[in-house]
N, CA, C and O atoms as a CHARMM CRD file, in Angstrom:
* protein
*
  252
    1    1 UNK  N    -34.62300  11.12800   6.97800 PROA 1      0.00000
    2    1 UNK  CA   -33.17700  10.97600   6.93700 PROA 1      0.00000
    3    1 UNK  C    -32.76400   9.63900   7.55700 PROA 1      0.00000
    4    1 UNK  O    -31.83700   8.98500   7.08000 PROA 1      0.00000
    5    2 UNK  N    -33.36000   9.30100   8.46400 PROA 2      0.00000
    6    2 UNK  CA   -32.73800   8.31400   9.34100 PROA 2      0.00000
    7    2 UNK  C    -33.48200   6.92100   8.84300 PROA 2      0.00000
    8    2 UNK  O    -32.93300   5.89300   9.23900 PROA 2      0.00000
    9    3 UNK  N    -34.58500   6.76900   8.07800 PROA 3      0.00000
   10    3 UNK  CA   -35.26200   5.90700   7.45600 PROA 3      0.00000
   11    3 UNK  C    -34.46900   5.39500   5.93300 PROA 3      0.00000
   12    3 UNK  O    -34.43800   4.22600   5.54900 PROA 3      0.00000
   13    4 UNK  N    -33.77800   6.72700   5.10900 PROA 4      0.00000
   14    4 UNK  CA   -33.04400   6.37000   4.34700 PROA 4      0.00000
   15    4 UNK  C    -31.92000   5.24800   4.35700 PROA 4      0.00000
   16    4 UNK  O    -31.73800   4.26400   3.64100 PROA 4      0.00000
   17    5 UNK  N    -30.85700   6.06500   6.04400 PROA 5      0.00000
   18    5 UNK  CA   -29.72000   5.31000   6.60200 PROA 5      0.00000
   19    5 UNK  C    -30.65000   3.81700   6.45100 PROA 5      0.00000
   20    5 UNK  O    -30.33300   2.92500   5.66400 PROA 5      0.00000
   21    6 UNK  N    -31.67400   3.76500   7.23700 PROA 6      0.00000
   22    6 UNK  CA   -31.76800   2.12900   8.43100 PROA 6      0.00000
   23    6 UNK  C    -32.03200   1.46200   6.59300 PROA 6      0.00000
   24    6 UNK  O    -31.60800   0.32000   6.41900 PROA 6      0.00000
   25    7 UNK  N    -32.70500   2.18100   5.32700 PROA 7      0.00000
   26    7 UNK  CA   -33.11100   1.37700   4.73500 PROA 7      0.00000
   27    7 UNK  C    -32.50500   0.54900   3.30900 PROA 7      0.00000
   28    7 UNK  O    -32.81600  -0.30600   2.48000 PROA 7      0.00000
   29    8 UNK  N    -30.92600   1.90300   3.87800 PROA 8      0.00000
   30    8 UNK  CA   -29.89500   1.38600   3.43500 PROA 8      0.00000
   31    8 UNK  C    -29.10800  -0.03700   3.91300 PROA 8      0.00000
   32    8 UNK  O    -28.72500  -1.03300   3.30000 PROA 8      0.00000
   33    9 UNK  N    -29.06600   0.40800   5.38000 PROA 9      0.00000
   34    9 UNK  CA   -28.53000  -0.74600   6.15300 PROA 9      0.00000
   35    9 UNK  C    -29.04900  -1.96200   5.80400 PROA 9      0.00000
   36    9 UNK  O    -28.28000  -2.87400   5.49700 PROA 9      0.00000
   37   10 UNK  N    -30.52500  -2.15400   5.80500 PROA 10     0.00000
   38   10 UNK  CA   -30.94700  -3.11000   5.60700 PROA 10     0.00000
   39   10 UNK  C    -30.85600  -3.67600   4.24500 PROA 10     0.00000
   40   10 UNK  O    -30.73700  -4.88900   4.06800 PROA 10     0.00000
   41   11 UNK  N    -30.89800  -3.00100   3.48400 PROA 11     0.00000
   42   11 UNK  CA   -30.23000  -3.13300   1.74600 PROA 11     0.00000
   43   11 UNK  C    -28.87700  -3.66400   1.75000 PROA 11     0.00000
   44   11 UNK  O    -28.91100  -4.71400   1.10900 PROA 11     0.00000
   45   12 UNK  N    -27.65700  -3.42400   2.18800 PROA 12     0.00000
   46   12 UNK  CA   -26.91000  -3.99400   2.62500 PROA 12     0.00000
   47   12 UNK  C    -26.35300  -5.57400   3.23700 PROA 12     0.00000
   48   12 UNK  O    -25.42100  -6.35500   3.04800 PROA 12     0.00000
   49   13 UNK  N    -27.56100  -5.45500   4.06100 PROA 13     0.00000
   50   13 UNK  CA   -27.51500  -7.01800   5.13400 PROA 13     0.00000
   51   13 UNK  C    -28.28100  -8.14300   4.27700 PROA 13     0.00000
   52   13 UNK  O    -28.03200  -9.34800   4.24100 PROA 13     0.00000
   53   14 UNK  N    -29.09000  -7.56000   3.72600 PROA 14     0.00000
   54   14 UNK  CA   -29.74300  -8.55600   2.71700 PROA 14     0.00000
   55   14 UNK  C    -28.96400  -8.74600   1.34400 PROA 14     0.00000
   56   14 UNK  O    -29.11000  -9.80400   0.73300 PROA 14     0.00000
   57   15 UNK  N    -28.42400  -8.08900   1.01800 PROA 15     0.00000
   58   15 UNK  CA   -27.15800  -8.38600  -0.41000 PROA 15     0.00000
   59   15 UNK  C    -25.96500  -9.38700   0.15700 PROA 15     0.00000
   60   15 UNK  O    -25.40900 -10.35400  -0.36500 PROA 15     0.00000
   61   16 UNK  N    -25.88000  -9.04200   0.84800 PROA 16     0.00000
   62   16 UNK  CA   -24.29700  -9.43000   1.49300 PROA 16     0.00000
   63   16 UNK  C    -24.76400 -11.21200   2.21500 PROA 16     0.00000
   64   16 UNK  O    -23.94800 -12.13300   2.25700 PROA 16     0.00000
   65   17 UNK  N    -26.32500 -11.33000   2.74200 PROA 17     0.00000
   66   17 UNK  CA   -26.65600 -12.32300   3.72900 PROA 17     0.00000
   67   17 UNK  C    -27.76000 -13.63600   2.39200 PROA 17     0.00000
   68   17 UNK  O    -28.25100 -14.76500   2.37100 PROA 17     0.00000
   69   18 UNK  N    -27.64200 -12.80300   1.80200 PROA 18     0.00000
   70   18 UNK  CA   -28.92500 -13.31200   0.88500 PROA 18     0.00000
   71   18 UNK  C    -28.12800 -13.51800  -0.95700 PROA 18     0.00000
   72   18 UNK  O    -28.06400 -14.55200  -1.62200 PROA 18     0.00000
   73   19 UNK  N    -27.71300 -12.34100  -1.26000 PROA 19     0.00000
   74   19 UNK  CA   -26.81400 -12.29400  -3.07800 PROA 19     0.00000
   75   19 UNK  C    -25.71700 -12.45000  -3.47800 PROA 19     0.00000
   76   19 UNK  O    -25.24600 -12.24000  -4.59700 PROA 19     0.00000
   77   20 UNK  N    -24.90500 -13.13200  -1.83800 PROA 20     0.00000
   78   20 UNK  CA   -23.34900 -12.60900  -2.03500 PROA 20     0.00000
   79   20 UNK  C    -23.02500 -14.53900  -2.09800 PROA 20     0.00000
   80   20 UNK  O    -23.54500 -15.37200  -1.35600 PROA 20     0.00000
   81   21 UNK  N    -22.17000 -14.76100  -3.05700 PROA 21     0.00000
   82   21 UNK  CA   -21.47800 -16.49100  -3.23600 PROA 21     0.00000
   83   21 UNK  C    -20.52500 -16.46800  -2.64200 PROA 21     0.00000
   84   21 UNK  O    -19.72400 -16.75000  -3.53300 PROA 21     0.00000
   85   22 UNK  N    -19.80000 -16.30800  -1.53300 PROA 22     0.00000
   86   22 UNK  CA   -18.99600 -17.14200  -0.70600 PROA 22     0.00000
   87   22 UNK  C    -18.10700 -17.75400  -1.56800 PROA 22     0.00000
   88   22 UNK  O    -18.53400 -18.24800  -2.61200 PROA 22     0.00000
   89   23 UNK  N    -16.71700 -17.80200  -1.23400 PROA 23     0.00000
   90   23 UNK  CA   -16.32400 -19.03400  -1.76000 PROA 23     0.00000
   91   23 UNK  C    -15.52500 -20.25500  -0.88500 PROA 23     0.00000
   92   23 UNK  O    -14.70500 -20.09400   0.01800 PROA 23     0.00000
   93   24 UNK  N    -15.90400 -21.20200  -1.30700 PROA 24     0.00000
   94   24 UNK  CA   -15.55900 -22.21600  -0.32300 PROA 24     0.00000
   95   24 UNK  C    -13.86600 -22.33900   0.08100 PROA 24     0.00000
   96   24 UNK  O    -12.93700 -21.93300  -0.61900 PROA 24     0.00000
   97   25 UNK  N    -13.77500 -22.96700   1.31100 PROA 25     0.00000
   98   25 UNK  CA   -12.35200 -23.04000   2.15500 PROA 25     0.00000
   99   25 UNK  C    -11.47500 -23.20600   1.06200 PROA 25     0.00000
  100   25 UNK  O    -10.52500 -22.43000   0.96300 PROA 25     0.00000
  101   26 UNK  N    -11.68000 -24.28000   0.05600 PROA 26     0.00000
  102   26 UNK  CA   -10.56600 -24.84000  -1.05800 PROA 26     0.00000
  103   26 UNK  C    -10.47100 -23.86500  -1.85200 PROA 26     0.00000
  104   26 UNK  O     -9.29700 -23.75000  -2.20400 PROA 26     0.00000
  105   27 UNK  N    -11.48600 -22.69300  -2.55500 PROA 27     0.00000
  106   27 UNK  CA   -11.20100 -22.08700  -3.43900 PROA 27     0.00000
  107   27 UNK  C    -10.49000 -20.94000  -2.93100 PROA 27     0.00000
  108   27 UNK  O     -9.72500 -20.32400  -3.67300 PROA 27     0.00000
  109   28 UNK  N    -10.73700 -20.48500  -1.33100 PROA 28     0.00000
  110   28 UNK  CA   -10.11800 -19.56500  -0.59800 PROA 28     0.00000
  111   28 UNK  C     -8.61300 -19.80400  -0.29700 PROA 28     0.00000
  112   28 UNK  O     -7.84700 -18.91700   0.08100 PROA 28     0.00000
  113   29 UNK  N     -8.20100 -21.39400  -0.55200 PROA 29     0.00000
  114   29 UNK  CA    -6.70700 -21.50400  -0.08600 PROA 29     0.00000
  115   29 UNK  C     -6.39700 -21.34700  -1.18400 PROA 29     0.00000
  116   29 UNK  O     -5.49400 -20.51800  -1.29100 PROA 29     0.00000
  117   30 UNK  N     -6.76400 -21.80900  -2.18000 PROA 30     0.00000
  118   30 UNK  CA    -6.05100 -21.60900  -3.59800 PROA 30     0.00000
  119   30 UNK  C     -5.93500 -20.46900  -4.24500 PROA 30     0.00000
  120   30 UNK  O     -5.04500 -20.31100  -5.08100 PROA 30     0.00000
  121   31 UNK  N     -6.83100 -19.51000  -3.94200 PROA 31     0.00000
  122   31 UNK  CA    -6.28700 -17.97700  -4.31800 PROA 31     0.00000
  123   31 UNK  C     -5.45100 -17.51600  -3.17500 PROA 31     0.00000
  124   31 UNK  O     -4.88100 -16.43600  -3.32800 PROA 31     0.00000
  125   32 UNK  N     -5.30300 -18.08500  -2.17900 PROA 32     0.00000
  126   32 UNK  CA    -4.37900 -17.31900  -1.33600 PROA 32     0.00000
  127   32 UNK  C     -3.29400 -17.70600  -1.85700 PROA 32     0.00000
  128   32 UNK  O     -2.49400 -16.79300  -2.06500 PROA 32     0.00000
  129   33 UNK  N     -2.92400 -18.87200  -2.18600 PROA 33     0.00000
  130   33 UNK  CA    -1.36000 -19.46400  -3.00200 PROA 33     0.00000
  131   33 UNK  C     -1.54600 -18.62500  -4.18600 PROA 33     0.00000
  132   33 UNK  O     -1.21200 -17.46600  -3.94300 PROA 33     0.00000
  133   34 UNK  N     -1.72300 -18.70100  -4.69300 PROA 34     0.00000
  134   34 UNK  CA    -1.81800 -17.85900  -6.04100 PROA 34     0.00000
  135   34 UNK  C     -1.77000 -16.80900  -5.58900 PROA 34     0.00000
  136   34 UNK  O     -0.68900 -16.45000  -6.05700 PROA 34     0.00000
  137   35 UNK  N     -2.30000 -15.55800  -4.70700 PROA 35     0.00000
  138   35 UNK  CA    -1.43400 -14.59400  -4.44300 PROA 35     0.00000
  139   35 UNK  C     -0.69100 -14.80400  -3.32000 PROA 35     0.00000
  140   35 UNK  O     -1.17200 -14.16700  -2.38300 PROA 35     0.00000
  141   36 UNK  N     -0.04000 -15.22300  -3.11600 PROA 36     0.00000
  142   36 UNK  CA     1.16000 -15.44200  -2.55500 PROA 36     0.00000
  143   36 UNK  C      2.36500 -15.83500  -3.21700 PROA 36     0.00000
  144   36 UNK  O      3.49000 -15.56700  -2.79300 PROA 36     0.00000
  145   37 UNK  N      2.15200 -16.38300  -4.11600 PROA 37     0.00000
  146   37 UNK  CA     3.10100 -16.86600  -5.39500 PROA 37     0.00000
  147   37 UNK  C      3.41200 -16.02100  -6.11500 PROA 37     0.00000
  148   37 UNK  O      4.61200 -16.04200  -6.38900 PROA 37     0.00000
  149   38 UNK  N      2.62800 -14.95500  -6.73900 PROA 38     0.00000
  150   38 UNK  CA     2.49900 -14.22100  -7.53200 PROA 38     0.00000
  151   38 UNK  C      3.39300 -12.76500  -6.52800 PROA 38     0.00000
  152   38 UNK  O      4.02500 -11.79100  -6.93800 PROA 38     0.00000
  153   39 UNK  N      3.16100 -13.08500  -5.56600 PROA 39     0.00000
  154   39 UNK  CA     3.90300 -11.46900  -4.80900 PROA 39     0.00000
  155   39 UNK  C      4.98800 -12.03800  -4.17900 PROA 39     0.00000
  156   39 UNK  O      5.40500 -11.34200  -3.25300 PROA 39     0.00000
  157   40 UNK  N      5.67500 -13.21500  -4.39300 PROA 40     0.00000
  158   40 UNK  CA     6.94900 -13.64800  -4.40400 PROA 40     0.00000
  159   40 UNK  C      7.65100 -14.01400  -5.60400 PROA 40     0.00000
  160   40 UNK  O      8.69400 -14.66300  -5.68200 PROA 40     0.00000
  161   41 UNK  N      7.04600 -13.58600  -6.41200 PROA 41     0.00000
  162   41 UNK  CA     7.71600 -13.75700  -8.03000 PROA 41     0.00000
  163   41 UNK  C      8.09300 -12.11700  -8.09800 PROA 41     0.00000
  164   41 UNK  O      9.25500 -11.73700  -8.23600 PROA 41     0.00000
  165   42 UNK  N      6.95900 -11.20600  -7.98200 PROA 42     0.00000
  166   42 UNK  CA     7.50500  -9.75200  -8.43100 PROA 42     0.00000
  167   42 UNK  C      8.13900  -9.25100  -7.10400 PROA 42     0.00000
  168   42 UNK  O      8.69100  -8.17000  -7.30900 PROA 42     0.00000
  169   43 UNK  N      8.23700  -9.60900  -5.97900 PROA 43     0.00000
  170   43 UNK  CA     9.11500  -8.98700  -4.73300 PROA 43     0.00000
  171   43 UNK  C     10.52600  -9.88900  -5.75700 PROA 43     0.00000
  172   43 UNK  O     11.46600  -9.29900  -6.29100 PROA 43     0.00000
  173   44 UNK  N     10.38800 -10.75700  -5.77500 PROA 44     0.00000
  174   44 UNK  CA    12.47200 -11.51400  -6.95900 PROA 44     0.00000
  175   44 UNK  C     12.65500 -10.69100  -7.72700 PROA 44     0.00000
  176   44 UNK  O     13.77900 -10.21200  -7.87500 PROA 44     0.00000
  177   45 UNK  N     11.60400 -10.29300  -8.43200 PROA 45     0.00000
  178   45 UNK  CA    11.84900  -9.57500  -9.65700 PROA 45     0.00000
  179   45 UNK  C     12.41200  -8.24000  -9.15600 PROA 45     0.00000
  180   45 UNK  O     13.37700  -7.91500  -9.84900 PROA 45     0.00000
  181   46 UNK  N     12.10900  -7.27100  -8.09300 PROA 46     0.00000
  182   46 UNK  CA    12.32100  -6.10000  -7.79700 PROA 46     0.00000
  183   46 UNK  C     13.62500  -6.56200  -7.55500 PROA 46     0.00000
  184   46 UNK  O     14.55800  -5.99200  -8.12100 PROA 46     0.00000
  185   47 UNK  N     13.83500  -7.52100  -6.78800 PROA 47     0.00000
  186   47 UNK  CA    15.07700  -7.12300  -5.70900 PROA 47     0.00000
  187   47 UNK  C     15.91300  -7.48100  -7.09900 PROA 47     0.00000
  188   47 UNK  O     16.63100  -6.48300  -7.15900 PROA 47     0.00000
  189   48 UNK  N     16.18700  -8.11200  -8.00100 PROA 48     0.00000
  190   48 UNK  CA    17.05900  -8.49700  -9.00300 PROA 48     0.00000
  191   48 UNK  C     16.95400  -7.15100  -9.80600 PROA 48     0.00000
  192   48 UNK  O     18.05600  -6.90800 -10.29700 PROA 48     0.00000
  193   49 UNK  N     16.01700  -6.18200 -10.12000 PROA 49     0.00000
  194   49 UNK  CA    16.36800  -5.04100 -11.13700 PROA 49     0.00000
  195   49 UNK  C     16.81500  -4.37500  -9.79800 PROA 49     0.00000
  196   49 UNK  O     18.01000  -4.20900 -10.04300 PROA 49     0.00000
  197   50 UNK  N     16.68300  -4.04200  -8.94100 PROA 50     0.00000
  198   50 UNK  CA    17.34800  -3.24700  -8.09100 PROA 50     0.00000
  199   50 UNK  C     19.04900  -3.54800  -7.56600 PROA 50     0.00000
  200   50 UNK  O     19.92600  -2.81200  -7.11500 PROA 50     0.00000
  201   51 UNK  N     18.98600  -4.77400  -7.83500 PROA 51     0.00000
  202   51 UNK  CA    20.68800  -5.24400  -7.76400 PROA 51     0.00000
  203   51 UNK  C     21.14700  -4.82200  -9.02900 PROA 51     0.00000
  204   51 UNK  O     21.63000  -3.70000  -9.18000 PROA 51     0.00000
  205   52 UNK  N     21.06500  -5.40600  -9.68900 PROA 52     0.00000
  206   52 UNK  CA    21.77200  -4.73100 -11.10200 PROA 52     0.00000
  207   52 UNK  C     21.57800  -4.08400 -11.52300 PROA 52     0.00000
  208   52 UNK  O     22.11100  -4.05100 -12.63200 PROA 52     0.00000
  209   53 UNK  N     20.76400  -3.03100 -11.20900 PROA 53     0.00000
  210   53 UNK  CA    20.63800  -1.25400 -11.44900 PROA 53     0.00000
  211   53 UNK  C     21.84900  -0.95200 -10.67800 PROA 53     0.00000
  212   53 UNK  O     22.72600  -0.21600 -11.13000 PROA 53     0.00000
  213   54 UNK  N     21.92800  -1.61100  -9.30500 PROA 54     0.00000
  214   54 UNK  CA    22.97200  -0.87600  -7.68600 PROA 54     0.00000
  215   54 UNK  C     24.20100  -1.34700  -8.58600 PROA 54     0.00000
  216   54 UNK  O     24.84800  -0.45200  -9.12900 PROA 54     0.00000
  217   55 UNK  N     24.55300  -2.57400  -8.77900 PROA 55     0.00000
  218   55 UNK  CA    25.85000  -2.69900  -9.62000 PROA 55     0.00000
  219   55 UNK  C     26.07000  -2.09200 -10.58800 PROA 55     0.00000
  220   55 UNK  O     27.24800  -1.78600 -10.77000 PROA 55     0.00000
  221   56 UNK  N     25.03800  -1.65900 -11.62100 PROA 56     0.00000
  222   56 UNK  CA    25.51000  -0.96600 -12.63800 PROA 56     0.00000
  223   56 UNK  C     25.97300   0.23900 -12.57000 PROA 56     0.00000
  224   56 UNK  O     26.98900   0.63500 -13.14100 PROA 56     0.00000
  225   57 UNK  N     24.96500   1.13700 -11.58800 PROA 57     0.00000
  226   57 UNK  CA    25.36500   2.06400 -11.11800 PROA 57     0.00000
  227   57 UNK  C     26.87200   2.66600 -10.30900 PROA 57     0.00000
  228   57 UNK  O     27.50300   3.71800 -10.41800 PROA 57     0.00000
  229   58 UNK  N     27.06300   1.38000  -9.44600 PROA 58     0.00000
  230   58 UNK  CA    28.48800   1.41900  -8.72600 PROA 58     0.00000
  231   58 UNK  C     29.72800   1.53800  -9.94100 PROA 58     0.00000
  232   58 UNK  O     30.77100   2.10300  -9.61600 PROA 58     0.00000
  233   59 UNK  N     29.57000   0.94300 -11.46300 PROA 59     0.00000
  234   59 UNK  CA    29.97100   0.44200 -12.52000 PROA 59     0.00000
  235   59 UNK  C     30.37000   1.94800 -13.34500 PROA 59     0.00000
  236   59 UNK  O     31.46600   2.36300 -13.72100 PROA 59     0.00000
  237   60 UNK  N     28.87000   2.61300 -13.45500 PROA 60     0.00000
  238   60 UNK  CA    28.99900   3.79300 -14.23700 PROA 60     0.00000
  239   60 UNK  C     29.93500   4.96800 -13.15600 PROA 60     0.00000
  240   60 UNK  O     30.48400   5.92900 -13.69500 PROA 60     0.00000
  241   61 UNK  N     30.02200   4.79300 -11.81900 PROA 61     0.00000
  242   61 UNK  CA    30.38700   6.00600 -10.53200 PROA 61     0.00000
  243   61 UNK  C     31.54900   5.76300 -10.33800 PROA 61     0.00000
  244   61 UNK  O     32.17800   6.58900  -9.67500 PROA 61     0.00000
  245   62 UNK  N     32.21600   4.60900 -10.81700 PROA 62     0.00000
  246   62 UNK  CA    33.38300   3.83100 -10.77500 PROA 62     0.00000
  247   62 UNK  C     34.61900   5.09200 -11.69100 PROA 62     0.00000
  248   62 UNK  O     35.65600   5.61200 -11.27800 PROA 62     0.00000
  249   63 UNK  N     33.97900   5.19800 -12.88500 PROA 63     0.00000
  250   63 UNK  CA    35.23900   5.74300 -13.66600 PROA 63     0.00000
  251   63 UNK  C     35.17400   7.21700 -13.23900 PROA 63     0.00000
  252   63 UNK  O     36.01700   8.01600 -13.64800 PROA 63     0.00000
């Protein structure tokens, strides 16, 4: 049982230390802008269908 765990672990440390590509500082800032851009485009987008849903709504509660 415990030979399975350690020989997992070690399966692990060697994928991750040995098979895994990294990606460099520049490609790491540039997907961070890119999601960051991207979740300030659909947070606009919410708050704008949620305003003019709230106005329309105030619109239809009106009469």
């Amino acid at each position: 049982m415990f030979n399975k765990i350690a020989n997992y672990c070690k399966a692990c440390y060697n994928e991750l230390a040995h098979n895994t590509t990294w990606p460099s500082a520049t490609e790491l800032t540039h997907n961070a802008v890119v999601v960051l851009s991207a979740s300030l485009v659909i947070a606009l987008l919410v708050f704008l269908m949620d305003w003019i849903f709230k106005n329309f709504m105030s619109v239809v509660y009106s009469f």
